[in-house]
N, C-alpha and C positions, 0 to 999 in steps of 0.2 A: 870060642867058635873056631875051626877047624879051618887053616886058610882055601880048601878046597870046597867048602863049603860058601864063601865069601864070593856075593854077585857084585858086577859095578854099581848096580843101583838096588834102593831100599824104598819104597814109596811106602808110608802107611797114611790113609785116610781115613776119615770119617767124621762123629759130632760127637764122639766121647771122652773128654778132654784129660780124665786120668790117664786112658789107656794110649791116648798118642802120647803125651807127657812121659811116659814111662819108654814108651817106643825111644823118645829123645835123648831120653838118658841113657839107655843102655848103647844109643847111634854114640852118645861124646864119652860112654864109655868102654868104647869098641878096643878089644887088649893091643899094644901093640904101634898104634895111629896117633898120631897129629889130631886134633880134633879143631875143628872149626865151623861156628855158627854163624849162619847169614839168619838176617829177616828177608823173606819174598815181601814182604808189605814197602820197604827200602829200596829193594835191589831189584834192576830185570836182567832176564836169562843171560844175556852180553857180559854183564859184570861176573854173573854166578861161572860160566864158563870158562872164564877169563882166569878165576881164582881155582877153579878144579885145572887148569891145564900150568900153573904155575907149580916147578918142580920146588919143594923144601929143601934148601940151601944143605944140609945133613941128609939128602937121598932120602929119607924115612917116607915109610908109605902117611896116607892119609885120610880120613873122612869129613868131605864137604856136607854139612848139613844145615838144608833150607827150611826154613820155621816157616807158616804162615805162606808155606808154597803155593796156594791155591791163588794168592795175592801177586803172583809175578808179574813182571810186565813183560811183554812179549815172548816168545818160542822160537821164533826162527833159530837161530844160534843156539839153543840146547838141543832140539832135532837133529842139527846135522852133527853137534858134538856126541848124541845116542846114537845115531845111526852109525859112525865111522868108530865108534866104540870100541874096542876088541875084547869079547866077554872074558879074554881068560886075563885081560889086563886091570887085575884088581891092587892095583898101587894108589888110586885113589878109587873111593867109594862115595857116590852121591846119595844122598839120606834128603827126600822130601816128604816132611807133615805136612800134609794137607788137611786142614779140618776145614772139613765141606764135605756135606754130604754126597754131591757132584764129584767124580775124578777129573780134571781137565786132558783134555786130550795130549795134550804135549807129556803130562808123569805117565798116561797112560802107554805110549811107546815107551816109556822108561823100563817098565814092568815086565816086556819082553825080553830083556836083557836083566832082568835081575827080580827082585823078590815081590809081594804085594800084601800088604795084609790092611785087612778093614775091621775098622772098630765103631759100628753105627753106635745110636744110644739104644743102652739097652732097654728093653722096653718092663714095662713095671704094672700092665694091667690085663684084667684078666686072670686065668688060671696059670697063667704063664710069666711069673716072674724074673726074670734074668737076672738080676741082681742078685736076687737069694741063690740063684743058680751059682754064682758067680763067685756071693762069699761062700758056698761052701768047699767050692773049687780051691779059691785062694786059699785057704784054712788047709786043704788036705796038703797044698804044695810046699806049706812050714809046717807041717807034719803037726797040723792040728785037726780034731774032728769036731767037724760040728754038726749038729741034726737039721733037721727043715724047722723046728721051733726055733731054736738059738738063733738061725740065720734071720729067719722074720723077723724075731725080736728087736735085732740089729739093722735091719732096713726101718722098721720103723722109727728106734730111735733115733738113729742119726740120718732119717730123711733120705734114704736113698743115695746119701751122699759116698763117692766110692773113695774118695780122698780119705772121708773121715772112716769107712768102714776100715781100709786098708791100714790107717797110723792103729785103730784101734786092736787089730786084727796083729800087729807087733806088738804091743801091751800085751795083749793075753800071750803069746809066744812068750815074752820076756819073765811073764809070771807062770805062765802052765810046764812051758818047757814045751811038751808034745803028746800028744794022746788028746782021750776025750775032757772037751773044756767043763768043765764042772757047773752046772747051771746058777749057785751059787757065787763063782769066780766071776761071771759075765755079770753077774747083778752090781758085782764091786766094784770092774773096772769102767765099764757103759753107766754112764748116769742117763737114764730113759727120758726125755725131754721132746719128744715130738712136735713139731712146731704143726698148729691146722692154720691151715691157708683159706684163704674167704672161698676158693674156687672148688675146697672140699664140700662147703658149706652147699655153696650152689649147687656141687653134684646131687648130694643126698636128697637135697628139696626137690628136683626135678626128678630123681628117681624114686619119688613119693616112700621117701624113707623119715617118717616123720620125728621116731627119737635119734635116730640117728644125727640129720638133719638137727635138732635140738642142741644135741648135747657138744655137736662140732662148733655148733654159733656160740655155745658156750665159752668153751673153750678157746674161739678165736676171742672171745673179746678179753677173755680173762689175760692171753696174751697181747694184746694190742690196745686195753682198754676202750674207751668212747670211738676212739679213733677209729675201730673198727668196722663202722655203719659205711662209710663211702665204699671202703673196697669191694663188703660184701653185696653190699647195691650193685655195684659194677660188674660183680662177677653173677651176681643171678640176671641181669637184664641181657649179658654177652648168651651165656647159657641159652635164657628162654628165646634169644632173638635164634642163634642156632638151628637149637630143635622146633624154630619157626617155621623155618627154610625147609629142613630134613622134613617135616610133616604130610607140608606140604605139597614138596618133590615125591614123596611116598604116595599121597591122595591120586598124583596124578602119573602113577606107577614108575615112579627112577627105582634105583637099586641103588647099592653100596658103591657100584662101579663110576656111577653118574653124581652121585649128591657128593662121595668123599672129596675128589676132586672139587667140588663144587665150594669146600667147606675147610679146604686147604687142608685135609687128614688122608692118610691112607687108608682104603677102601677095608681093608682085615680091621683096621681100628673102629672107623668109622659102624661097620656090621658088628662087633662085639660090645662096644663102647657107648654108643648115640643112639642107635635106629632103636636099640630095645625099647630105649629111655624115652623115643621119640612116639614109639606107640603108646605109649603109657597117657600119652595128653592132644585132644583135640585141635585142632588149626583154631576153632573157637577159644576155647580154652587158653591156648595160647597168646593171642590177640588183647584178652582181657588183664593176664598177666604183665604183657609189656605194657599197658597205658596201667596197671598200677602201679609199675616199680617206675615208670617215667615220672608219677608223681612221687615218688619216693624219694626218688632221685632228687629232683628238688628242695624237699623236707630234708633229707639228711646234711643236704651243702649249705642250708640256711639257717633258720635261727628255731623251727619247730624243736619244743619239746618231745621230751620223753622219745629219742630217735630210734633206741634200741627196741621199744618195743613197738616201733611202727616196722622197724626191720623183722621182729619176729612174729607178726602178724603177716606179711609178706609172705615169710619163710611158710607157715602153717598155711596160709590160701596156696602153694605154690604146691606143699607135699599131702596136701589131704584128698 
């Protein structure tokens, strides 16, 4: 980085924990600096000031960087350390992670005087994947190519995970070299493992996806064994209470602007994601499903036989 290019302040926030992670490595590996890591969860602004205004015994410039910034205690004292700031005086460089989706107002003057970048999570439904987005981005940046199949491929096995796309995404580097990945080589290095989560299960049954729906409860128990009847109880009775609410609110004309909020989701999710799913089943209908899985509920915590297939009997009254 170019020291003309170099602000006194670095703020990166958001809920995406690789992409700030990475943000911090490249802050403690800034060429050049001293590198120094505070916790804000530890420290409040008085201390963090205290150590950005302390000259390095050898003159050498520096980067103070606060982890878990959103956690500071107090402002005063870093306010008026931003404000009397002098942007060309970049002998130290303040770096705050903030993972929270909120900016707090105090990094937010910080960003005046220096850089900002936001890394929300990315989102993963709908037509609009980010992630795949994402790996195929990362892939072209080590000069690898990947298609929109390979990328899928790779979201799904490793779960969206971008930690694991990322290590996995150096393995193929280490063995491709660069060009396009060979669908073959990706079969070798990825071992395909998908993990279905009980909340998959739930989705499908409420979007009257009946094999679907089937073959994920399959699948979840195969991975979870017997154990797997509480979770997925849990997650269809969360579900149908949901698109209780959403039905509802719909019967008595809300919109996406009025129930998301209402349902702790963002209003684009909630209208892409729920409301479909929510016309699809009657406020009656609904009503009837939660005092079955209420009784469910109690069968699968207790001593009733044969639980998986009262859970799949649930499942098929829920998607038929």
């Amino acid at each position: 980085m170019a020291k003309a290019s170099i602000r006194p302040f670095f703020v990166s926030y958001g809920s995406e924990p690789f992409l700030l992670d990475r943000d911090l490595a490249k802050a403690k590996a800034m060429p050049g600096r001293r590198a120094v890591v505070l916790d804000g969860e530890e420290l409040g602004d008085v201390q963090v000031v205290e150590i950005c205004e302390t000259i390095p015994v050898d003159g050498s410039d520096q980067v103070i960087i606060v982890d878990n910034a959103h956690k500071m205690k107090g402002g005063k004292a870093l306010s008026a350390y931003i404000e009397d700031k002098d942007v060309a005086d970049t002998s130290t460089v303040l770096v705050a992670i903030v993972r929270s989706e909120k900016l707090p107002e105090v990094w937010g003057k910080a960003v005046v005087k220096g850089r900002l970048v936001v890394h929300q999570k990315l989102k993963t439904w709908g037509d609009n994947n980010e992630v795949v987005k994402w790996t195929i981005k990362e892939a072209f940046q080590m000069e690898l190519t990947l298609d929109d199949e390979a990328a899928q491929f790779m979201f799904k096995a490793l779960n969206g995970d971008l930690y694991s796309i990322s290590s996995e995404l150096q393995k193929l580097k280490l063995v491709c070299g660069s060009g396009k990945v060979p669908r073959e080589q990706l079969l070798t290095i990825i071992a395909a493992s998908p993990k279905t989560e009980p909340v998959e299960v739930a989705d499908a049954a409420t979007d009257k996806d009946i094999r679907g729906a089937l073959n994920l409860l399959s699948s979840c128990y195969r991975v979870m064994g017997e154990e797997a009847s509480v979770p997925i109880t849990s997650s269809l009775s969360k579900q149908v209470e949901r698109l209780l609410v959403a039905r509802t609110m719909l019967d008595h004309g809300a919109d996406e602007t009025t129930i998301g909020p209402a349902l702790d989701m963002h209003p684009y999710r909630c209208k892409v994601h729920l409301l479909p799913r929510a016309k699809k089943h009657t406020v009656a209908q609904l009503i009837t499903h939660m005092r079955l899985l209420r009784k469910l509920d109690a069968d699968v915590k207790g001593a009733a036989p044969s639980k998986r297939t009262l859970v799949e009997f649930a499942v098929l009254s829920i998607a038929r």
